[in-house]
PyMOL Python script that loads the backbone (N, CA, C, O; Angstrom):
from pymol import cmd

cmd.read_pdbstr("""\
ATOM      1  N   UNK A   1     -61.775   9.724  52.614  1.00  0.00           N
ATOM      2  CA  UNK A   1     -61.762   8.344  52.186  1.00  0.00           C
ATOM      3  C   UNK A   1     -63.172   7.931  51.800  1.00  0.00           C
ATOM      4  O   UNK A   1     -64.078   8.344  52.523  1.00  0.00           O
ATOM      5  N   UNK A   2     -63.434   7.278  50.900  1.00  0.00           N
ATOM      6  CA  UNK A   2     -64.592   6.762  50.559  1.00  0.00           C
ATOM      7  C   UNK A   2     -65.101   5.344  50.985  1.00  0.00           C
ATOM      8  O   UNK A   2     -64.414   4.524  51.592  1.00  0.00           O
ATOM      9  N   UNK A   3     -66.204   5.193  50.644  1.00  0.00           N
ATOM     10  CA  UNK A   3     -66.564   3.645  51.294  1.00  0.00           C
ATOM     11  C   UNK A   3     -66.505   2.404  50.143  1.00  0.00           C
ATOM     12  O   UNK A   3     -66.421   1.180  50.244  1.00  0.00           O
ATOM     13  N   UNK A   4     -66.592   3.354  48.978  1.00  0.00           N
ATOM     14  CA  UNK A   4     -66.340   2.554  47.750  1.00  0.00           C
ATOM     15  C   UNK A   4     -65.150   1.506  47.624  1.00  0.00           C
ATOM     16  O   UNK A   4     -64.144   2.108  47.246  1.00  0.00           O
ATOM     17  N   UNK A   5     -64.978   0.530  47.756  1.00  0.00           N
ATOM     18  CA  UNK A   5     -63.734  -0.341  47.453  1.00  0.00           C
ATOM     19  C   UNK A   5     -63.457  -0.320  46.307  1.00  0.00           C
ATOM     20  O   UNK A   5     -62.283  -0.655  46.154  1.00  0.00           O
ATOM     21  N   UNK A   6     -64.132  -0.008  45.076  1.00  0.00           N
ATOM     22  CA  UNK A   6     -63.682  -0.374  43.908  1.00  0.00           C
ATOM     23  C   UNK A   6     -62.508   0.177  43.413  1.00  0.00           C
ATOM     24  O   UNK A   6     -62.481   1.407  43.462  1.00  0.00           O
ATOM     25  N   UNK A   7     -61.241  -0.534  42.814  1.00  0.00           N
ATOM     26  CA  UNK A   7     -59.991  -0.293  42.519  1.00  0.00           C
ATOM     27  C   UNK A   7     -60.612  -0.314  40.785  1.00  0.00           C
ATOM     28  O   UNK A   7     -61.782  -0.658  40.615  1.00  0.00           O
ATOM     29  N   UNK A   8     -60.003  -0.041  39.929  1.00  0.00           N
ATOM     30  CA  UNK A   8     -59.759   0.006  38.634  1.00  0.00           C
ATOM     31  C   UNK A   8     -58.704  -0.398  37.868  1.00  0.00           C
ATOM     32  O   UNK A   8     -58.031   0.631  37.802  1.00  0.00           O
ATOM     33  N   UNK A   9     -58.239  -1.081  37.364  1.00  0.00           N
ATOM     34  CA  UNK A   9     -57.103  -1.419  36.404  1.00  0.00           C
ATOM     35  C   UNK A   9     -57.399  -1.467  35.134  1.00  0.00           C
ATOM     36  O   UNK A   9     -58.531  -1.788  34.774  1.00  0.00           O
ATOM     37  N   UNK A  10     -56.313  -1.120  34.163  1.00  0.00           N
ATOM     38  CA  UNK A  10     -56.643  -1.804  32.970  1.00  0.00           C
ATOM     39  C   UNK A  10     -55.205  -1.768  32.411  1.00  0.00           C
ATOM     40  O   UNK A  10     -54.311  -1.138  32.976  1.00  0.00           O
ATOM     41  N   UNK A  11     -54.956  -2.732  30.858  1.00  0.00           N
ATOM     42  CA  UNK A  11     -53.577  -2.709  30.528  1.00  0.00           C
ATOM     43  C   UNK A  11     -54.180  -2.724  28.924  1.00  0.00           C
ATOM     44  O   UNK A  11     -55.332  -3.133  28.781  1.00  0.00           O
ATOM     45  N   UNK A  12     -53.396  -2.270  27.690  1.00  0.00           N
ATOM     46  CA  UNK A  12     -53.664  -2.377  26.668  1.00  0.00           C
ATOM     47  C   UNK A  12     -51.986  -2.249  25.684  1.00  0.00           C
ATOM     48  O   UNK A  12     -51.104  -1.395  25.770  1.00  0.00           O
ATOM     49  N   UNK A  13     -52.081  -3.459  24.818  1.00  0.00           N
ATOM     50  CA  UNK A  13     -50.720  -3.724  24.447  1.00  0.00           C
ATOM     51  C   UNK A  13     -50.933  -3.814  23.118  1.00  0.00           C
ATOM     52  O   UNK A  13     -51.994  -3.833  22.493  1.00  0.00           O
ATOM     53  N   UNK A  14     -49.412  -3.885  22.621  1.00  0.00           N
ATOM     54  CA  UNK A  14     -49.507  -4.091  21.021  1.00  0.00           C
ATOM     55  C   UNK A  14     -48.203  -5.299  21.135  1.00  0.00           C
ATOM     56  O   UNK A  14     -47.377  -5.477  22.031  1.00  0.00           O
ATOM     57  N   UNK A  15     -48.397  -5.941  19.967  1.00  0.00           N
ATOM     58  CA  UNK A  15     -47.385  -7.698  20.295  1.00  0.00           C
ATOM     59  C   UNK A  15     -47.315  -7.809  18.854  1.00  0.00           C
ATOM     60  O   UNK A  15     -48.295  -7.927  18.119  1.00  0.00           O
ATOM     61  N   UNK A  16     -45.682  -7.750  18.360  1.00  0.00           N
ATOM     62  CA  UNK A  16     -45.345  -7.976  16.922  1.00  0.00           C
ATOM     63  C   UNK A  16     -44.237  -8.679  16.748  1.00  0.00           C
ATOM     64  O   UNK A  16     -43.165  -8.356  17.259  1.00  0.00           O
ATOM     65  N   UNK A  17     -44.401  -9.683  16.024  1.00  0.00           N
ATOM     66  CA  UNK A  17     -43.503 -10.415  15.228  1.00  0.00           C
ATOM     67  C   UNK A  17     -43.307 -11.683  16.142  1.00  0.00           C
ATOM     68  O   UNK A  17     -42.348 -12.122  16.777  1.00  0.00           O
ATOM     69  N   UNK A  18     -45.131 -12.256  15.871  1.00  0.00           N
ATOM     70  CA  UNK A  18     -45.028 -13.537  16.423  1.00  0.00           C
ATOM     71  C   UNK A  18     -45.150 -13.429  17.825  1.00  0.00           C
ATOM     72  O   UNK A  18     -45.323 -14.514  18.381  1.00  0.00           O
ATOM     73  N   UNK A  19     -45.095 -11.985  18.895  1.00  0.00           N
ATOM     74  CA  UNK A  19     -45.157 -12.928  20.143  1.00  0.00           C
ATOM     75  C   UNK A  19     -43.883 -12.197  20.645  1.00  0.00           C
ATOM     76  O   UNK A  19     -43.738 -12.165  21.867  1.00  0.00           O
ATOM     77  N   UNK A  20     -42.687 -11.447  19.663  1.00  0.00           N
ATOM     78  CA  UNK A  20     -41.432 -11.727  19.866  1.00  0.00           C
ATOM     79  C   UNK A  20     -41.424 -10.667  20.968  1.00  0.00           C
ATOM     80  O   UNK A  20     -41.081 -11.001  22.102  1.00  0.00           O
ATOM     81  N   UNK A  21     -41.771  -9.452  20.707  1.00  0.00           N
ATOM     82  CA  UNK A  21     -41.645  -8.123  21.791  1.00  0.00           C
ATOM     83  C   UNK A  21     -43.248  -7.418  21.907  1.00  0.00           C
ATOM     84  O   UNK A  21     -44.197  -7.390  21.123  1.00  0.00           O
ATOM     85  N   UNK A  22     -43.110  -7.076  22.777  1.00  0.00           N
ATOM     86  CA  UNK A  22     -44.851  -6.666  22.999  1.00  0.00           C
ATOM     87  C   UNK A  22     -44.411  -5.248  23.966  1.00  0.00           C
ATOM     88  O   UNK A  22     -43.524  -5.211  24.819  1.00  0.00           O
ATOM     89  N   UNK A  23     -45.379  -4.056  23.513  1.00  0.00           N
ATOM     90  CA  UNK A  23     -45.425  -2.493  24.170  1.00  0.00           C
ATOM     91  C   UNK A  23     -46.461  -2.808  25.268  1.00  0.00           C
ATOM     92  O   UNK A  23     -46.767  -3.996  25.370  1.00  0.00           O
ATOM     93  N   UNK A  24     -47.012  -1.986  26.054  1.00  0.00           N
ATOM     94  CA  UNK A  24     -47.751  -1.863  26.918  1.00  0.00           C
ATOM     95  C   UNK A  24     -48.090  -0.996  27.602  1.00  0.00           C
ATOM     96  O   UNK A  24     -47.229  -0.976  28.481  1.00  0.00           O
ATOM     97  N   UNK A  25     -48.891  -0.123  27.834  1.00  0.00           N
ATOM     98  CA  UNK A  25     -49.930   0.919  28.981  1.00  0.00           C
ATOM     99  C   UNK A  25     -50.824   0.064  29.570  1.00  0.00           C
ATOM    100  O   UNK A  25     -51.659  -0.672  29.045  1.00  0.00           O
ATOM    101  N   UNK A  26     -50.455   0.311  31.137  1.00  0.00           N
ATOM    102  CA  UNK A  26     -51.135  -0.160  32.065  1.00  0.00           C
ATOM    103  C   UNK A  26     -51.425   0.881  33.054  1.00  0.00           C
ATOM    104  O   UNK A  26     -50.668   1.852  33.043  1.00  0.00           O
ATOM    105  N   UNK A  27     -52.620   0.854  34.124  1.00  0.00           N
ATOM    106  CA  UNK A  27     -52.880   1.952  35.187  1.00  0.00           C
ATOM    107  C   UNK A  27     -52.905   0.817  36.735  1.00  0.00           C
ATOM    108  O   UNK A  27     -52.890  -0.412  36.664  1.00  0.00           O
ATOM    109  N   UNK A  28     -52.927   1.254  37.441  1.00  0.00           N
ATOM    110  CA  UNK A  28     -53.377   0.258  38.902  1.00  0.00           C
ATOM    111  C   UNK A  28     -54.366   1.457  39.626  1.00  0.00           C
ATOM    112  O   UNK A  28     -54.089   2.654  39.694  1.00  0.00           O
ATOM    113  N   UNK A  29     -55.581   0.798  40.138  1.00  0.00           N
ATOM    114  CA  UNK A  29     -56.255   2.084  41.377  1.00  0.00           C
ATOM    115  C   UNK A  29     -56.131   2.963  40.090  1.00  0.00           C
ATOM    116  O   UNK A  29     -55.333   3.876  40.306  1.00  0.00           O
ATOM    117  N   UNK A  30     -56.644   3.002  38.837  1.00  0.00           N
ATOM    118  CA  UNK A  30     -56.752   4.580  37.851  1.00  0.00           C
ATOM    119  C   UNK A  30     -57.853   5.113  38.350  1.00  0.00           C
ATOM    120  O   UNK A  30     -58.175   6.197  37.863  1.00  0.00           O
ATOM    121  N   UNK A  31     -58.703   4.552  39.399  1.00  0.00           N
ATOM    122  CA  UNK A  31     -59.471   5.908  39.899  1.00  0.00           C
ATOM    123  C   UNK A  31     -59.317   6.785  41.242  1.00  0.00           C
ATOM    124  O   UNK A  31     -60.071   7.610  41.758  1.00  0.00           O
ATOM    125  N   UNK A  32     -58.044   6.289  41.613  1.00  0.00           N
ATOM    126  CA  UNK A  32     -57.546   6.394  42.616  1.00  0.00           C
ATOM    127  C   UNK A  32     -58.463   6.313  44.025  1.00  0.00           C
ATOM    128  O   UNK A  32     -58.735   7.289  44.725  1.00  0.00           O
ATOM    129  N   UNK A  33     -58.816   5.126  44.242  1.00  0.00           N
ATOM    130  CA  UNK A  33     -59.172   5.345  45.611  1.00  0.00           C
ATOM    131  C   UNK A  33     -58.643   5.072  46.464  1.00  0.00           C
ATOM    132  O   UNK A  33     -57.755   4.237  46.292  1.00  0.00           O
ATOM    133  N   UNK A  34     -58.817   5.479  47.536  1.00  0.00           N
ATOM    134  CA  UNK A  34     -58.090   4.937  48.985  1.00  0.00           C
ATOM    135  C   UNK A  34     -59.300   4.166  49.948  1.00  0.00           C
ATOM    136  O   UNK A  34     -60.312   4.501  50.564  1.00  0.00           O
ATOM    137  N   UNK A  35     -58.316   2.585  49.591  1.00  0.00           N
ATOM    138  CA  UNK A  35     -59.220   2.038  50.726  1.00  0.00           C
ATOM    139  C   UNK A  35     -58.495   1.352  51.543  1.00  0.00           C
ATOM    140  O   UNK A  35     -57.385   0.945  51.201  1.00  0.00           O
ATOM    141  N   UNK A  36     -59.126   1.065  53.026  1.00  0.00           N
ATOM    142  CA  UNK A  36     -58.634   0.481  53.934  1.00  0.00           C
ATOM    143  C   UNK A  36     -58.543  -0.916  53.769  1.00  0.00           C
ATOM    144  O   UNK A  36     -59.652  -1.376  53.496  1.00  0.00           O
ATOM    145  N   UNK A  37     -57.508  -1.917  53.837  1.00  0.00           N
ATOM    146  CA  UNK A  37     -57.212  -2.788  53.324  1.00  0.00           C
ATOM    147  C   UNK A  37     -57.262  -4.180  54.692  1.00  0.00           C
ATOM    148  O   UNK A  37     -57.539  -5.372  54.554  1.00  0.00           O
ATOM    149  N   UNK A  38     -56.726  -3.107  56.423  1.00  0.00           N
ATOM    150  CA  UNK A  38     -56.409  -4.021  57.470  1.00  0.00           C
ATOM    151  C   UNK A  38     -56.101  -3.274  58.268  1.00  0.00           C
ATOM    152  O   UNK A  38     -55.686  -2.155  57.968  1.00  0.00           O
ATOM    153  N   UNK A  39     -56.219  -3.687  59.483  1.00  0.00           N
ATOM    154  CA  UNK A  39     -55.475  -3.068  60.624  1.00  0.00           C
ATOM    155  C   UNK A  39     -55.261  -3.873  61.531  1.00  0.00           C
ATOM    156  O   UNK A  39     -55.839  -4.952  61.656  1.00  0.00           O
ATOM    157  N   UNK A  40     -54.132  -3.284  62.488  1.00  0.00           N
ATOM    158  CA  UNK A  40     -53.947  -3.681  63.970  1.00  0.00           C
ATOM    159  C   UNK A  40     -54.160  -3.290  65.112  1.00  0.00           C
ATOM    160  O   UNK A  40     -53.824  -2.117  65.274  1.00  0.00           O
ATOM    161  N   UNK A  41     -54.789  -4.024  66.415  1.00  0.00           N
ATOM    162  CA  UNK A  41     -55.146  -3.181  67.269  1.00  0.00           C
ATOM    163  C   UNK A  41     -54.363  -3.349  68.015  1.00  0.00           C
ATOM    164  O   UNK A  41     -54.382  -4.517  68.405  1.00  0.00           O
ATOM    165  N   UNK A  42     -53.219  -2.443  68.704  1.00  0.00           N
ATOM    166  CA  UNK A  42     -52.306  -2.629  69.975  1.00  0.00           C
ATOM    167  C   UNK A  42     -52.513  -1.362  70.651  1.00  0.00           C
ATOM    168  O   UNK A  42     -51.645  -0.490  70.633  1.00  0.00           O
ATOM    169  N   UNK A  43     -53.640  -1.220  71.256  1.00  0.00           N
ATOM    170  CA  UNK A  43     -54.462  -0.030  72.134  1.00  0.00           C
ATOM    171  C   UNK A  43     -54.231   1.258  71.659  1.00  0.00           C
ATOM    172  O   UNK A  43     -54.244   2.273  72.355  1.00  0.00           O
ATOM    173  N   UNK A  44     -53.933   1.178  69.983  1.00  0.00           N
ATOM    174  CA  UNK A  44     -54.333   2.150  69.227  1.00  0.00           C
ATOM    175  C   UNK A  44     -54.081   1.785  67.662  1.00  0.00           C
ATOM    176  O   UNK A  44     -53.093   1.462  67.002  1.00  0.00           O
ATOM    177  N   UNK A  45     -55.919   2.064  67.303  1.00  0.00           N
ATOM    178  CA  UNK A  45     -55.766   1.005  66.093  1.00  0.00           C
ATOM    179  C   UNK A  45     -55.314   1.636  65.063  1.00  0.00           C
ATOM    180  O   UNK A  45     -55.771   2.711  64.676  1.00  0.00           O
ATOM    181  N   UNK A  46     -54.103   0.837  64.375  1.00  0.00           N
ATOM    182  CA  UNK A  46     -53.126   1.007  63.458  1.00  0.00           C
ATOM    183  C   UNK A  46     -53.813   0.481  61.715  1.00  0.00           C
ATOM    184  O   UNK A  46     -54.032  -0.712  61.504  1.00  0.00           O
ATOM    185  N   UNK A  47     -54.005   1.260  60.917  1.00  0.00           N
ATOM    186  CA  UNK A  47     -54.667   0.462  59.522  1.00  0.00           C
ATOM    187  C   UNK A  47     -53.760   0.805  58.802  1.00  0.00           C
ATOM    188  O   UNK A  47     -52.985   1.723  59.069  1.00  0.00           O
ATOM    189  N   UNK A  48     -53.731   0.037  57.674  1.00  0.00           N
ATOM    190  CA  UNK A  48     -52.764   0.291  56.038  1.00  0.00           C
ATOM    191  C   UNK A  48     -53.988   0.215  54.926  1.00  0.00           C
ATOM    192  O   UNK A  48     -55.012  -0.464  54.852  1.00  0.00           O
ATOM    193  N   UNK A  49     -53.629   0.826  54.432  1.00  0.00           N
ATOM    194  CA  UNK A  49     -54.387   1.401  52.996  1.00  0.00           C
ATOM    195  C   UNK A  49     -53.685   0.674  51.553  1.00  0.00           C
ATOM    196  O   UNK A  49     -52.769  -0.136  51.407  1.00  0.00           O
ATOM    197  N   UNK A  50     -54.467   1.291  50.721  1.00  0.00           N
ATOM    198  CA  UNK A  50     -53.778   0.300  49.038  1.00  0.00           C
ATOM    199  C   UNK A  50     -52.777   0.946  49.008  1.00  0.00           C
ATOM    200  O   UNK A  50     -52.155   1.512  49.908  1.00  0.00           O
ATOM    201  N   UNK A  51     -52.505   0.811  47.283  1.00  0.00           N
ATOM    202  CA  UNK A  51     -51.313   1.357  47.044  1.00  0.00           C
ATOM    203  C   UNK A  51     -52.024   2.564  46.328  1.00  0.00           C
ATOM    204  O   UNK A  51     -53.175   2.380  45.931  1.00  0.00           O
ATOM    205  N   UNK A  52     -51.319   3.993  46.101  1.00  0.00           N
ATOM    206  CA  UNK A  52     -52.112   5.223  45.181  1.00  0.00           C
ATOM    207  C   UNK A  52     -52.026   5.040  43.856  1.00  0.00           C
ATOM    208  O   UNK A  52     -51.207   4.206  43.470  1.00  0.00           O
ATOM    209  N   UNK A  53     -52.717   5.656  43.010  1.00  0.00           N
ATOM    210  CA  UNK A  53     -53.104   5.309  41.072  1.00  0.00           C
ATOM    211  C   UNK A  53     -51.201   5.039  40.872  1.00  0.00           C
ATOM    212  O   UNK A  53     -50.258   5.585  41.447  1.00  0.00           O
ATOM    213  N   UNK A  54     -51.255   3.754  39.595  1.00  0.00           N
ATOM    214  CA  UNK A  54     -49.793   3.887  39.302  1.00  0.00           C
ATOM    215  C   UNK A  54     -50.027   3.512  38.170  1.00  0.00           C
ATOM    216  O   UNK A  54     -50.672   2.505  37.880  1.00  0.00           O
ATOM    217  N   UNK A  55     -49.409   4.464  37.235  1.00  0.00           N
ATOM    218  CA  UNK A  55     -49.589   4.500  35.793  1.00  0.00           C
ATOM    219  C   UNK A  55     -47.903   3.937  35.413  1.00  0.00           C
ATOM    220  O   UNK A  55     -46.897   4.146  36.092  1.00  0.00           O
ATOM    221  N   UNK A  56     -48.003   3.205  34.160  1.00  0.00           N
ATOM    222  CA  UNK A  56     -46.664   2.795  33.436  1.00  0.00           C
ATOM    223  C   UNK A  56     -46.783   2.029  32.135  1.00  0.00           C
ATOM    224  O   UNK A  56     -47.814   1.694  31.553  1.00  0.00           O
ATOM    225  N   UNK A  57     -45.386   1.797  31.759  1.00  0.00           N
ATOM    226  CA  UNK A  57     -45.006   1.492  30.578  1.00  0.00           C
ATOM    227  C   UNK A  57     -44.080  -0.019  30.376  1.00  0.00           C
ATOM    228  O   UNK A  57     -42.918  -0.002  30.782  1.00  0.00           O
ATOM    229  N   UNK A  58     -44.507  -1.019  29.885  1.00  0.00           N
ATOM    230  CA  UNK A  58     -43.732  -2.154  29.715  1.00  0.00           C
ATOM    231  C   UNK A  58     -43.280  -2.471  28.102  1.00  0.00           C
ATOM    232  O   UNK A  58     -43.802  -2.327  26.996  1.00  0.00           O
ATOM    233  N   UNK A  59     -42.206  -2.902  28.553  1.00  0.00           N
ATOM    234  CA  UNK A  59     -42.166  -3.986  27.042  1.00  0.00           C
ATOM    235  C   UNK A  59     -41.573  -4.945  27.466  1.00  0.00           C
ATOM    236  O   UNK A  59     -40.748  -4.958  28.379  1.00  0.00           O
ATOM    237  N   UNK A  60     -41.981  -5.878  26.786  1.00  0.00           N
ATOM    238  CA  UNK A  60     -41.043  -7.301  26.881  1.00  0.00           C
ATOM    239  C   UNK A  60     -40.269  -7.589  25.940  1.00  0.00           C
ATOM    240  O   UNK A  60     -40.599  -7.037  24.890  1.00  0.00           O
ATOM    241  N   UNK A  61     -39.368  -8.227  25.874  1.00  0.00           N
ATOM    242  CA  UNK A  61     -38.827  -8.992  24.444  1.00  0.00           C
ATOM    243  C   UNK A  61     -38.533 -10.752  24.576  1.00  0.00           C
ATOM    244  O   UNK A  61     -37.601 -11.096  25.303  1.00  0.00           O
ATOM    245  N   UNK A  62     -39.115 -11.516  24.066  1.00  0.00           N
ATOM    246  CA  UNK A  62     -38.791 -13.524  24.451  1.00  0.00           C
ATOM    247  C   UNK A  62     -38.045 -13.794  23.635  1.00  0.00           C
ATOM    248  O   UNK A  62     -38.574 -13.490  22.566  1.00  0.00           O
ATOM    249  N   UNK A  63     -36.913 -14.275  23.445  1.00  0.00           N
ATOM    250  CA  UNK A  63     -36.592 -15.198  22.576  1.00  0.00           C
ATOM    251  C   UNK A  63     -36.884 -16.739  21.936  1.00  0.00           C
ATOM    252  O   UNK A  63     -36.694 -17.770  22.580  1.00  0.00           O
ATOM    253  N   UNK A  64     -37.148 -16.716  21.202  1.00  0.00           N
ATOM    254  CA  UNK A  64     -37.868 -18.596  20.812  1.00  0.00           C
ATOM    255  C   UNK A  64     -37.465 -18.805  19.468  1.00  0.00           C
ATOM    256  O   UNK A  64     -37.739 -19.862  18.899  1.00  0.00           O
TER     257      UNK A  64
END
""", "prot")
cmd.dss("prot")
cmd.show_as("cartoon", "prot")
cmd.util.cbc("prot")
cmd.orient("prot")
């Protein structure tokens, strides 16, 4: 685990015809780190971590 907190995101889209439907690539954590986020102490301390890199694909479509 590193001490680095830094998470990374980014999203990059394309949007045609006014707004009407839009593509999308997005990453979450794309550098994947693992950081400690919290814990609990009940005489053995319990922590949760982020979530791991999550890469995907959107589209939308609006009607107007």
């Amino acid at each position: 685990m590193s001490d680095n907190t830094f998470e990374g995101g980014a999203r990059v889209g394309y949007s045609h015809d006014g707004g009407k439907w839009e593509l999308a690539l997005f990453g979450r954590n794309i550098t994947d780190e693992e950081n400690v986020k919290g814990g609990i102490d009940f005489n053995n301390f319990t922590g949760f971590d982020n979530d791991p890199r999550i890469l995907g694909l959107s589209f939308t479509a609006r009607m107007h």
